[in-house]
N, C-alpha and C positions, 0 to 999 in steps of 0.2 A: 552482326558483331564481327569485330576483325578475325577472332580465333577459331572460328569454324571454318572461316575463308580460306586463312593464312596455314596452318596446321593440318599438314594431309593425316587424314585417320581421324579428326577430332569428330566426336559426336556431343551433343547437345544432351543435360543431361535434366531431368525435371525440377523445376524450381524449386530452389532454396523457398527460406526464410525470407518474408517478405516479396517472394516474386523475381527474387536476382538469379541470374543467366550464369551457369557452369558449366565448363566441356571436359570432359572424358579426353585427353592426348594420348599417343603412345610415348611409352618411358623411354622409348631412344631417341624421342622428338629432340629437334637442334633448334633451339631457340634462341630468341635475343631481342629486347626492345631497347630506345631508349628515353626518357624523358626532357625534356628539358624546362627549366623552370629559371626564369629573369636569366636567362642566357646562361647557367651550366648544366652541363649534360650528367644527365648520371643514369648508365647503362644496366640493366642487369639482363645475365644470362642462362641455360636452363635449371642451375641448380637452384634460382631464386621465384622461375617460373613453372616448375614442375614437382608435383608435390607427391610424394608416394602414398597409397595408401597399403590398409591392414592386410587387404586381398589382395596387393601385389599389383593394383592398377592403377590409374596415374591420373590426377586430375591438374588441369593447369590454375594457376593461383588468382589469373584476373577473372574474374565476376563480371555481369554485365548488368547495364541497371536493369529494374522493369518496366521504364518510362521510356520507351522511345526516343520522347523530347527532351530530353535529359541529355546535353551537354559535357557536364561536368565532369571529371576521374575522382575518384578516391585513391588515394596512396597509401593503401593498406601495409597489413605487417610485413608482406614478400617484401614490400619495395623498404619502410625505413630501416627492417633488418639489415639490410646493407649497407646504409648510410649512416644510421645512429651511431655515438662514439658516447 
C-alpha cells in the first residue's frame, strides 16, 4: 500500500473490520494527495488526512482494502468532508 511506502514513521496497524489495512503516521506528518475524477482535481492535505486520536497518536484516514486484487478507491468521509456543500 502507498502509505507505508510514502510516510516515513508509518507503521501498519492490525486489521480493521472486515480485513482493511490502517497505518499509524506521525502527527507532524506533511501530507497531500490528489484525486482526480472526469478531469477535476480535488486535493486534500494533512488536516483531511490525519486524524488524531484519544491517546494522542495519529492514524492516517486512507484504509486499504483486504483484497489485494481490488482496484477500486472508496472516497470516504476524510475525502467528501471537503468537498460537500
Amino acid at each position: 500500500m502507498i502509505v507505508d511506502t510514502a510516510v516515513s514513521g508509518a507503521t501498519q496497524l492490525t486489521s480493521l473490520v472486515g480485513g482493511a489495512q490502517a497505518w499509524s503516521v506521525p502527527c507532524s506528518a506533511s501530507l497531500s494527495v490528489s484525486f482526480v475524477v472526469q478531469g477535476e482535481s480535488f486535493p486534500l492535505d494533512s488536516t483531511a488526512l490525519i486524524q488524531q486520536q484519544n491517546d494522542g497518536s495519529c492514524i492516517g484516514t486512507i484504509k486499504g482494502w483486504p483484497d489485494p486484487n481490488v482496484k477500486n478507491f472508496l472516497l470516504g468521509s476524510s475525502f467528501i468532508s471537503q468537498y460537500y456543500v
